[in-house]
C-alpha positions, 0 to 999 in steps of 0.5 A, spaced: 162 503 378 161 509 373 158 508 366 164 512 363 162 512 355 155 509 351 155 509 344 148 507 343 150 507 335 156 502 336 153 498 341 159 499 345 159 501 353 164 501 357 164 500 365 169 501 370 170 501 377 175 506 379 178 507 386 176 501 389 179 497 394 174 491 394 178 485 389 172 485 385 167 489 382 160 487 380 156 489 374 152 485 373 145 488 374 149 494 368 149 488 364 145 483 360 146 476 360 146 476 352 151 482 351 158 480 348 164 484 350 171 484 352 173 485 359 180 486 362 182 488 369 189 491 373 190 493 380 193 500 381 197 502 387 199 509 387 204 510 380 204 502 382 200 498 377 199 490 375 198 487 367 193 487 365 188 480 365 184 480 361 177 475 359 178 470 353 175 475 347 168 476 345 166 474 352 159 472 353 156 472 361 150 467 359 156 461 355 163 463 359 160 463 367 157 459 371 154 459 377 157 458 383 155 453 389 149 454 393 151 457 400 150 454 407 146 448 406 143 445 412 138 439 413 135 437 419 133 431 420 125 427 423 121 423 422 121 419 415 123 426 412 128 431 412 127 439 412 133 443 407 135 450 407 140 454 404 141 460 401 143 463 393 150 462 391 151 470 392 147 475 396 143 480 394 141 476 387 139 482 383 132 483 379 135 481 372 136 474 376 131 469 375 133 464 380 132 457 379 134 450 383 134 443 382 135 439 389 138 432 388 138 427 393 138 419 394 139 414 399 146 414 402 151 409 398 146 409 392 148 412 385 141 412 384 139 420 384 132 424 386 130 430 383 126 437 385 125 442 382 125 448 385 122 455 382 126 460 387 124 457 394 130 456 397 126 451 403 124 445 401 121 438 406 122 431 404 116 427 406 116 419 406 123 418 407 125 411 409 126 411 418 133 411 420 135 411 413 141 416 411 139 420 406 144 425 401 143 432 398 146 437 393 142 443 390 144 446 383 142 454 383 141 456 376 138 461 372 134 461 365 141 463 361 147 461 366 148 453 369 150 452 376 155 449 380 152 443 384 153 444 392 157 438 396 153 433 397 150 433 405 147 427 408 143 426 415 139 420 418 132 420 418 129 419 425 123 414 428 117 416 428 114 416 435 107 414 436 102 419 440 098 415 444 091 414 441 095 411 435 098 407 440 091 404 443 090 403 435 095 400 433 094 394 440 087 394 438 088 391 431 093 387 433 089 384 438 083 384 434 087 380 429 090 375 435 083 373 437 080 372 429 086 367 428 085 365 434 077 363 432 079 361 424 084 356 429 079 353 433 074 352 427 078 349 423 081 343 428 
């Protein structure tokens, strides 16, 4: 990347990347989200070159982009909750990037969606979830400027919940005790 000229007065900067054999070249932490300009590229090979492609005029990063998807998104399912993981869409995010995301999910077969805000974790647990119920997942990254675009959606199956062994004892001494007051209300009442 080179900062070929600056013209302060103008408001003009003009970037190139030169000799590169990358398919694209990142500016993004040389520009600001706001700024409007126009951008044009073309691929050279020797005395070789393409036509020149060229973004619409008065191109603004913040109107005419979106974010991509959120990369490898990954639930783990236990019980009555779901773990989710995932990474930025792109990586490293630079330091001029505020990332945020939204988490949706809902109850597979259901159009009803949940959403969870999320203020740059990229980790997040669902709690209190239906056992042994499939439950989908998008997450949508996004900046204070630019949308994102929502990731596919993955679905997992939460688990049953397993007793330890005094919750066990608790559960078989209240219904025992339920029994023998049934039980006496029973014979009282005859």
């Amino acid at each position: 990347m080179q900062l070929v000229k600056d013209d302060r007065r103008l408001n003009n900067v003009y970037l190139m990347c030169v000799n590169i054999t990358e398919t694209h070249c990142d500016f993004t932490d040389k520009i600001q989200h706001f700024w409007r300009g126009k951008y044009k590229v073309r691929a050279e090979l020797g005395e070789w070159w393409s036509a020149w492609a060229q973004a619409p005029d008065d191109f603004q990063a913040s109107i005419h982009t979106k974010l991509g998807p959120v990369r490898s998104l990954v639930l783990a399912a236990h019980a009555n909750t779901l773990t989710i993981d995932f990474s930025p869409p792109f990586s490293p995010v630079p330091h001029n990037f505020r990332m945020k995301y939204l988490l949706y999910y809902w109850k597979e077969g259901t159009p009803e969606k949940m959403e969870v805000p999320l203020r740059v974790s990229t980790h997040s647990i669902l709690e209190n979830l239906e056992e042994l119920t499939a439950y989908c997942v998008q997450v949508k990254a996004s900046t204070d400027y630019i949308e994102g675009e929502e990731s596919d959606p993955k679905c997992a199956e939460t688990m049953r919940r397993e007793y330890t062994g005094k919750e066990l004892v608790v559960i078989v001494t209240c219904v025992l005790l339920v029994c023998a007051i049934c039980s006496v209300v029973g014979y009282v009442i005859l």
